[in-house]
C-alpha positions as CSV (number, residue, x, y, z in Angstrom):
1,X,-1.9,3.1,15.7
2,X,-0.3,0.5,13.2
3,X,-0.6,3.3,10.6
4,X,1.6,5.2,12.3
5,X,4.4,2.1,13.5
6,X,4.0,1.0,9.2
7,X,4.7,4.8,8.5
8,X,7.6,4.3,10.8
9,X,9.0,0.9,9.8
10,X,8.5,1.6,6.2
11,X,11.0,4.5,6.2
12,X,13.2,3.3,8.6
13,X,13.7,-0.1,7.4
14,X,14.9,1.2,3.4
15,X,16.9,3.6,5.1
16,X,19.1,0.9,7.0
17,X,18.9,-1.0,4.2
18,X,20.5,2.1,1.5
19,X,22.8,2.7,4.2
20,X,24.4,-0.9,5.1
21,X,24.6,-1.5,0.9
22,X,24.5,2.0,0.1
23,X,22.8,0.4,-3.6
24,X,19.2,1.1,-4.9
25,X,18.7,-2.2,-6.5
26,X,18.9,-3.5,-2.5
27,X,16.5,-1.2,-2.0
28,X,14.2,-2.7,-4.9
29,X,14.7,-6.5,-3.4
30,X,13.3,-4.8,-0.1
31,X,10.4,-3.7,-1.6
32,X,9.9,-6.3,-3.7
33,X,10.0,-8.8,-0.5
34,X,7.7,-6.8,1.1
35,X,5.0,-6.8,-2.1
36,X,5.2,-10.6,-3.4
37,X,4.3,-12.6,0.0
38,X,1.7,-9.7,0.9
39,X,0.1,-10.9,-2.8
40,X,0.4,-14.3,-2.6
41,X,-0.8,-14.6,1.2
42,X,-3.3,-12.4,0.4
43,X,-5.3,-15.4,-1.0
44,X,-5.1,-17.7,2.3
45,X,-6.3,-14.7,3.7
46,X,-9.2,-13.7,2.3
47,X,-10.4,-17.3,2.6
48,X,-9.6,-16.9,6.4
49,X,-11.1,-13.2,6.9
50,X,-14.2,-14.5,5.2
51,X,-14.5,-17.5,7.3
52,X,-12.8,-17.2,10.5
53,X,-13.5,-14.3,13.4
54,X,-12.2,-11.3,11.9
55,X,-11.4,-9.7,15.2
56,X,-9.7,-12.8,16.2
57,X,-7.6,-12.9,13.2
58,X,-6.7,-9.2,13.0
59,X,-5.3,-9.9,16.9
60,X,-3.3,-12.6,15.9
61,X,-1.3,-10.7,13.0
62,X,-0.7,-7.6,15.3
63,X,0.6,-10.3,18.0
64,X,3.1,-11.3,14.9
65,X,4.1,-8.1,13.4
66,X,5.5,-6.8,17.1
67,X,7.6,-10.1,17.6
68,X,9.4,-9.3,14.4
69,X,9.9,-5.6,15.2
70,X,11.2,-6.5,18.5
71,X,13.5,-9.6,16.9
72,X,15.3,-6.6,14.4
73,X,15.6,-4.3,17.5
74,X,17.1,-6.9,19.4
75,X,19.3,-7.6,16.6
76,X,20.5,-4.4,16.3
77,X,21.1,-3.8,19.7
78,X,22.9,-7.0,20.1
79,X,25.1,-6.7,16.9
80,X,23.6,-9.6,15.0
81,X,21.4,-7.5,12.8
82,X,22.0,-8.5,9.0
83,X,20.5,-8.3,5.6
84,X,19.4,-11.7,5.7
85,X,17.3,-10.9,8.6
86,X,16.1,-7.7,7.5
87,X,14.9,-9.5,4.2
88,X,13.1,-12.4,6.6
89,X,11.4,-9.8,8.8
90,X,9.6,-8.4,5.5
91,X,8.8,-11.3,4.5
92,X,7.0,-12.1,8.0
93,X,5.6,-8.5,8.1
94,X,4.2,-8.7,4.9
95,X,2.3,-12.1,5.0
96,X,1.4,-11.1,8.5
97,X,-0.1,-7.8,7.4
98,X,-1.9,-9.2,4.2
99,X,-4.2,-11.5,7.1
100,X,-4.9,-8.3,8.5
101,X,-5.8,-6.4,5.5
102,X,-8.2,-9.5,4.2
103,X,-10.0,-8.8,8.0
104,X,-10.0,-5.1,7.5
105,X,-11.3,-5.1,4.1
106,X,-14.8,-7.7,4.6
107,X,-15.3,-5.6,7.8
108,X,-15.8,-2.6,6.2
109,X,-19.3,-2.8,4.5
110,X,-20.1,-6.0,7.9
111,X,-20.0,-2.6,9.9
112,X,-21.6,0.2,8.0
113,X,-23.0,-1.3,4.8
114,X,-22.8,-0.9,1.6
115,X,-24.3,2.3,1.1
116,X,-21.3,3.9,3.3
117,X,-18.6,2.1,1.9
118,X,-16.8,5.6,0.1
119,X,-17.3,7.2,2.8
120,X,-15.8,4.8,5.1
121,X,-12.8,3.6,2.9
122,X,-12.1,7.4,2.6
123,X,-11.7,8.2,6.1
124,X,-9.7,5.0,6.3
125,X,-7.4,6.2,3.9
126,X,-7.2,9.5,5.2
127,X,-6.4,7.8,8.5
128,X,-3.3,5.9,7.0
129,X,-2.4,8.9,5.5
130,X,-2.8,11.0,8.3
131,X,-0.7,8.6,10.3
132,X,2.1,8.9,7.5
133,X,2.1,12.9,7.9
134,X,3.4,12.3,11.8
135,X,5.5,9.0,11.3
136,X,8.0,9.5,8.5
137,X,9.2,13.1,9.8
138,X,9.5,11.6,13.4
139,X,11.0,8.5,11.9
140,X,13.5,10.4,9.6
141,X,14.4,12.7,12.6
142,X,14.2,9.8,15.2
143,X,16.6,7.8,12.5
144,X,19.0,11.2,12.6
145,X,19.1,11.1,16.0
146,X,20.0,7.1,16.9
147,X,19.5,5.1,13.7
148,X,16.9,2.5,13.4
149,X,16.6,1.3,17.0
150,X,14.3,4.3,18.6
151,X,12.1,4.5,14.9
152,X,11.6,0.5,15.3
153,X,10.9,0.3,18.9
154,X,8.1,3.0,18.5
155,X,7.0,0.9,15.6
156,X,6.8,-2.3,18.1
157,X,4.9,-0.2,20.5
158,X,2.3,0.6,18.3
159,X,1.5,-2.4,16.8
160,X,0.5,-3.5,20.8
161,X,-1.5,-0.3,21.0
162,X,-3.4,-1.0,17.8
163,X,-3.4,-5.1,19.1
164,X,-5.1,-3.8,22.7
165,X,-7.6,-1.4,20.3
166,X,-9.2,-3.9,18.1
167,X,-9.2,-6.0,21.1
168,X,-12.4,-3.7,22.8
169,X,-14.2,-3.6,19.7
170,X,-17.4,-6.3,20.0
171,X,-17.4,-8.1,16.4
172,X,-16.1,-7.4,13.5
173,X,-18.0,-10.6,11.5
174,X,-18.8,-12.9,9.9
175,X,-22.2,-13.2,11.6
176,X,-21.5,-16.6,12.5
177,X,-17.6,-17.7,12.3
178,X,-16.6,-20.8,10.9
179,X,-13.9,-23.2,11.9
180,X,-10.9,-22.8,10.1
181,X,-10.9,-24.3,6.6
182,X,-9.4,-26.9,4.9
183,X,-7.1,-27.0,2.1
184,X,-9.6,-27.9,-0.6
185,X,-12.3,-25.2,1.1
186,X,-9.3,-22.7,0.7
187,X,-8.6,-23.4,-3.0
188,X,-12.3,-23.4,-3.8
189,X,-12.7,-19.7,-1.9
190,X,-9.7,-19.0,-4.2
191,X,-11.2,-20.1,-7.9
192,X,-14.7,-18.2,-6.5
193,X,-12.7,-15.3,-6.4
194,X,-10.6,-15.4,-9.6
195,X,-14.1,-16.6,-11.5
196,X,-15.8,-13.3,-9.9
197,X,-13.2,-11.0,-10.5
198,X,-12.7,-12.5,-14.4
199,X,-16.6,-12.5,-14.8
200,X,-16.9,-8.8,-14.1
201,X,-15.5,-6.6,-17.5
202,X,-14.7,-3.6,-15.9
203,X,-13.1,-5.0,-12.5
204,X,-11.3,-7.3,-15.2
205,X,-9.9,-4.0,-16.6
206,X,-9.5,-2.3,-13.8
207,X,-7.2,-5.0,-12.3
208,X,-4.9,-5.0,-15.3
209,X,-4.6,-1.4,-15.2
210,X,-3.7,-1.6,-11.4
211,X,-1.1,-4.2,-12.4
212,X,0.3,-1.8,-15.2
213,X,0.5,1.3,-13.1
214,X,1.8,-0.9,-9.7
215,X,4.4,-2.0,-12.4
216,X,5.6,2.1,-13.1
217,X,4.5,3.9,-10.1
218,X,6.7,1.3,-7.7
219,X,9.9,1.9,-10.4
220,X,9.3,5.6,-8.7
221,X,8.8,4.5,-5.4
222,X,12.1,1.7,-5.4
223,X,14.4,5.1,-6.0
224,X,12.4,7.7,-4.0
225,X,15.0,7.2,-1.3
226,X,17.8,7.6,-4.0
227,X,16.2,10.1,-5.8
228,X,15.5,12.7,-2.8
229,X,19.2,11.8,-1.4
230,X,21.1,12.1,-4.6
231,X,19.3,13.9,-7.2
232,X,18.1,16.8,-4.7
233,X,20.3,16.6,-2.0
234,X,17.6,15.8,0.9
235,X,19.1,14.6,4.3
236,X,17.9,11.6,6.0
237,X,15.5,14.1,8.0
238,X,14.2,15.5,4.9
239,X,13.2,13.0,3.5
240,X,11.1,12.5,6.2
241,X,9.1,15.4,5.7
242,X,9.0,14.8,1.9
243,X,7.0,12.0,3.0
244,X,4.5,13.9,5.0
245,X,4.0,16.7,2.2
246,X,2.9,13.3,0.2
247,X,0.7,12.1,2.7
248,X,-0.9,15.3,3.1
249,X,-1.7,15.4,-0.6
250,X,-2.9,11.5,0.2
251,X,-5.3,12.7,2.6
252,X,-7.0,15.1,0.9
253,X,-7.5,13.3,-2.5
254,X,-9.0,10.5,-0.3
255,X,-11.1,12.7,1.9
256,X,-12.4,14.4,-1.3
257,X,-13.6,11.0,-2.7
258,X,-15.6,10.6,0.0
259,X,-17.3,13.8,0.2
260,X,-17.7,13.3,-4.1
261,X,-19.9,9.7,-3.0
262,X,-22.6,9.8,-5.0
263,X,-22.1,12.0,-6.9
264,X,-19.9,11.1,-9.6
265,X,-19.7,8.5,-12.2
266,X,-17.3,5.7,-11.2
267,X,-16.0,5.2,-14.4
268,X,-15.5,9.2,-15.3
269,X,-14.2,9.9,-12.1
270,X,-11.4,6.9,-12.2
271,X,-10.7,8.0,-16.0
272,X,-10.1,11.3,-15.0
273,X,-8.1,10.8,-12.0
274,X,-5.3,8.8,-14.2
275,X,-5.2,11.1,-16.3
276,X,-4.8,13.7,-14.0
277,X,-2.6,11.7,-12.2
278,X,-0.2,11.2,-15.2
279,X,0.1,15.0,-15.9
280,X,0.8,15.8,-12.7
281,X,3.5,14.2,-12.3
282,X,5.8,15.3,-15.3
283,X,7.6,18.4,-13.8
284,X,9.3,16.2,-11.4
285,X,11.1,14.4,-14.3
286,X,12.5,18.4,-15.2
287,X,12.8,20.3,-11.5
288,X,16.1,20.3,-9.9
289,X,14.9,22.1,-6.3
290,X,13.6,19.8,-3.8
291,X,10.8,21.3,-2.5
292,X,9.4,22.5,-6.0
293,X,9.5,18.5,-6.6
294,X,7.7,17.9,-3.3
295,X,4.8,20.0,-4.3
296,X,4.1,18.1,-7.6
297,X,4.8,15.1,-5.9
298,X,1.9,15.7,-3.1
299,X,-0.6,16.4,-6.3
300,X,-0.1,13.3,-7.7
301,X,-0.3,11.5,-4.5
302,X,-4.2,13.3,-3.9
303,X,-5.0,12.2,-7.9
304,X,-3.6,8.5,-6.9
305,X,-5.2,8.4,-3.5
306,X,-8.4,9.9,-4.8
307,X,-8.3,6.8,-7.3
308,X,-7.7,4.3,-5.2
309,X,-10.7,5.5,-2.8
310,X,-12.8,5.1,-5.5
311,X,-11.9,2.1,-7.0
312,X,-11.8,0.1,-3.4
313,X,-15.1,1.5,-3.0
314,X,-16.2,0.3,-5.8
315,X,-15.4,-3.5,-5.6
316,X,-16.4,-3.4,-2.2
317,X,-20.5,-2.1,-3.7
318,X,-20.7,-4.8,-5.9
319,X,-19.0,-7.7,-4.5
320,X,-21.2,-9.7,-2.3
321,X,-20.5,-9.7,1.2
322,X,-19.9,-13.3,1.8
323,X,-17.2,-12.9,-0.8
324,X,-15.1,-9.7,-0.4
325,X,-12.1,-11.2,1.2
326,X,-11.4,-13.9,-1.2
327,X,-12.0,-11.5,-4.7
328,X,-10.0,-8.6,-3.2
329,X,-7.1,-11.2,-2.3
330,X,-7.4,-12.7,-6.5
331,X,-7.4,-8.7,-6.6
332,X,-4.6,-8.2,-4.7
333,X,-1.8,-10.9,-6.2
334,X,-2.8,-9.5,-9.9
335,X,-2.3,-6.0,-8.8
336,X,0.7,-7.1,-6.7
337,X,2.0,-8.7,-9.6
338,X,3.9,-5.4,-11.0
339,X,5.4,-4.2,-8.0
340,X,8.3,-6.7,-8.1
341,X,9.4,-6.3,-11.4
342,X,9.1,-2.5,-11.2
343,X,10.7,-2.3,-8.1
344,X,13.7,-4.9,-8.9
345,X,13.8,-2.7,-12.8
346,X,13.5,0.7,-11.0
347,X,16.7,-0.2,-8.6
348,X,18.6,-1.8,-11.3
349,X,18.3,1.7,-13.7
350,X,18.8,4.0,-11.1
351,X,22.1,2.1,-10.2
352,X,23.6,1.5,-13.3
353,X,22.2,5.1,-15.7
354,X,20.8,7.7,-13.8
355,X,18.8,7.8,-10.3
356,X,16.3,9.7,-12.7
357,X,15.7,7.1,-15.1
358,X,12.9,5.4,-13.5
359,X,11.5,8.1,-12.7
360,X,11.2,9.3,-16.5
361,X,9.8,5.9,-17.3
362,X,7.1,5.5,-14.5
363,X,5.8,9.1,-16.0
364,X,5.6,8.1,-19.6
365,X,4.1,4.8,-18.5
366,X,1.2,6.3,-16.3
367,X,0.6,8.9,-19.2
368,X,0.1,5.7,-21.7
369,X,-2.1,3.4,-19.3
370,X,-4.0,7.0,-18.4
371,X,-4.8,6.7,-22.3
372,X,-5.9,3.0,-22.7
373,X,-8.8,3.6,-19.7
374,X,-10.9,6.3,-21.6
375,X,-10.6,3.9,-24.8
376,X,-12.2,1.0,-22.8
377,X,-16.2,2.3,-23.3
378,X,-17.1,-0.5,-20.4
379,X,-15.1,1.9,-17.7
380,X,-16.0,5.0,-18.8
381,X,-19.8,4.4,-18.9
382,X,-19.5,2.1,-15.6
383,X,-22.0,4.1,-13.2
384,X,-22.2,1.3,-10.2
C-alpha cells in the first residue's frame, strides 16, 4: 500500500513542482532533497531498525509520512501551498521513509532466513514495481483531471492502509528489542558498519560502482519529466503510463532474479547485467517516437532492477544479522552520495543545452562503469 501512495507522490509531486517553475534544474533540487536526508538518516536508522522494535518503528514512520501528505493537501486546498513547503515535506518524507527502509531491510532474512533472501527481496521488488504499474498512470491521469490534490490525498490514504497492515503482523524482530540508544551507541553502530562494509573487497567495489552509476542514471531520472514532455511530446497523462511500461520491465528483471537464485554466480550475473544494462539503453539517446523510447526504456529498467535484486540479496547473505541495518545504512549514504550531484548536474544541462544532454551523458557513463566491473577479478569471480 505505500508502494502504490510513493508511486503516487513521486509523480505528482515533480509534476507540481515543473509546472509552478516550469525549470528542470527545480526539478533536480526536488530530487536531490528527496535523496540526501534519505542517505544521511539512513545511518540513525539502521542503528534504530537494528535495536529498537522493528514493527514499532516502521508504524511510527507511516504515522509521519501521512501527516505531511495531508499538510501539502491542506496547503493546496487552502492556497498556502509553496515551494518552500514542498521542499520541507521531502525532506520529512525522506528521513521518515529511510527509518522505514532500515526496518524493512533487517526484517527480511529475521523472517525467512538467509537462504530465501533472493527470493524474498525479488518479490519485494516486484511488489514496488507492481505498485508503480497502477500508481503513476492513475496519478498522471488523476493529476489531468484535478492537479495534485486527488493524486496526494490517495497517497495519504495509503500510507494509513499500509500503517493499519504492518500493524497485524506479530514481530518483525529483533528477538529481544532494546531501548533506544544513545548517542555514543549510535556512532559506534555507525563505524561497525563503515568498518564491515570497507573490510569486505567486493561490497567495497560494489558500493563505489553504485555511487558512480546513482551519479549518471539520476542525471536521467532529474529530466525524465522534461525529457518525455519536451523532447517527445508526452502529456502529463502519458507520462504516466511511460512510468508503468518501466515498472513493468522492473518487475520482471526482479522476478527473474529470483527464479535465477542459485543458480548463477553473483559476480557474473552483476557484471553482466551492467553491461547489459548500458547497451540497452543507447537507442534512446537516437529515437525521436515516444513509445519506441518507452520500449528501450522498460529493458533497461528489467537489466537495472535485475541488478539491484541481486546485489541487495547479496549483502543481505553475508552480512550478519545483528548487523544488516547499520551496513546497509554506511551502504546507503555512499550510494546516495551521487544522486545529488547527478540530479542538481542533469537539471542544470537540460536547462541551459539540450533536455537530451544528460541523457547522452548518463549512457556513456553507465557504458564506462559497465567496463571497470569485469576488470575488478574480486567481482567477477565473487560466487557468495
Amino acid at each position: 500500500m505505500s508502494f502504490i501512495g510513493d508511486g503516487l507522490r513521486t509523480l505528482a509531486i515533480p509534476l507540481l513542482v515543473f509546472h509552478l517553475t516550469g525549470s528542470a534544474f527545480t526539478l533536480g533540487i526536488t530530487y536531490a532533497l528527496e535523496y540526501f536526508p534519505f542517505a544521511i538518516a539512513g545511518l540513525a536508522g539502521g542503528s534504530l531498525a537494528d535495536r529498537l522494535d522493528r514493527r514499532r518503528l516502521m508504524i511510527i514512520c507511516n504515522v509521519i509520512r501521512f501527516a505531511v501528505i495531508v499538510t501539502l493537501v491542506a496547503g493546496a486546498l487552502r492556497g498556502f501551498l509553496s515551494l518552500a513547503l514542498i521542499y520541507t515535506g521531502i525532506v520529512i518524507l525522506s528521513i521518515a521513509a529511510a527509518i522505514f527502509v532500515g526496518g524493512e531491510a533487517s526484517s527480511i532474512p529475521f523472517i525467512v532466513g538467509k537462504d530465501k533472501v533472493t527470493q524474498a527481496v525479488s518479490t519485494l521488488i516486484a511488489a514496488e514495481q507492481g505498485a508503480n504499474l497502477i500508481a503513476p498512470p492513475i496519478g498522471g491521469a488523476l493529476y489531468s483531471i484535478g492537479g495534485p490534490i486527488p493524486a496526494l490525498i490517495v497517497n495519504a490514504l495509503t500510507y494509513a492502509a499500509s500503517l493499519g497492515a504492518i500493524a497485524t503482523i506479530p514481530t518483525l524482530g529483533p528477538d529481544k528489542p532494546g531501548p533506544l540508544p544513545t548517542f555514543a551507541e549510535m556512532r559506534a553502530d555507525i563505524e561497525h558498519g563503515f568498518r564491515f562494509l570497507w573490510a569486505d573487497t567486493v561490497m567495497r567495489t560494489m558500493t563505489l560502482m553504485s555511487l558512480g552509476l546513482n551519479l549518471f542514471g539520476m542525471m536521467a531520472m532529474a529530466v525524465y519529466i522534461p525529457f518525455f514532455k519536451l523532447a517527445l511530446g508526452a502529456s502529463d497523462a502519458q507520462v504516466g503510463l511511460t512510468l508503468g511500461f518501466a515498472a513493468v520491465g522492473s518487475m520482471l528483471g526482479s522476478l527473474l532474479a529470483g527464479a535465477s537464485a542459485g543458480r548463477l554466480p553473483f559476480g557474473k550475473a552483476i557484471c553482466v547485467a551492467y553491461a547489459v544494462d548500458a547497451l540497452i539503453f543507447v537507442p534512446v539517446i537516437f529515437l525521436h517516437q515516444l513509445w519506441a523510447v518507452v520500449f528501450f526504456w522498460a529493458l533497461a529498467s528489467a537489466s537495472s532492477a535485475f541488478a539491484v535484486t541481486q546485489v541487495v540479496s547479496w549483502r543481505m547473505r553475508i552480512i550478519p544479522q545483528d548487523s544488516i541495518s547499520r551496513v546497509f545504512g554506511a551502504v546507503r549514504l555512499i550510494v546516495l552520495i551521487g544522486v545529488v550531484p547527478g540530479t542538481i548536474l542533469g537539471g542544470f544541462l537540460a536547462d541551459h543545452f539540450y533536455v537530451r544532454l544528460p541523457i547522452i551523458v548518463s549512457t556513456i557513463g553507465y557504458a564506462v562503469l559497465a567496463s571497470v566491473a569485469f576488470a575488478v577479478p574480486a567481482v567477477w569471480r565473487d560466487h557468495r
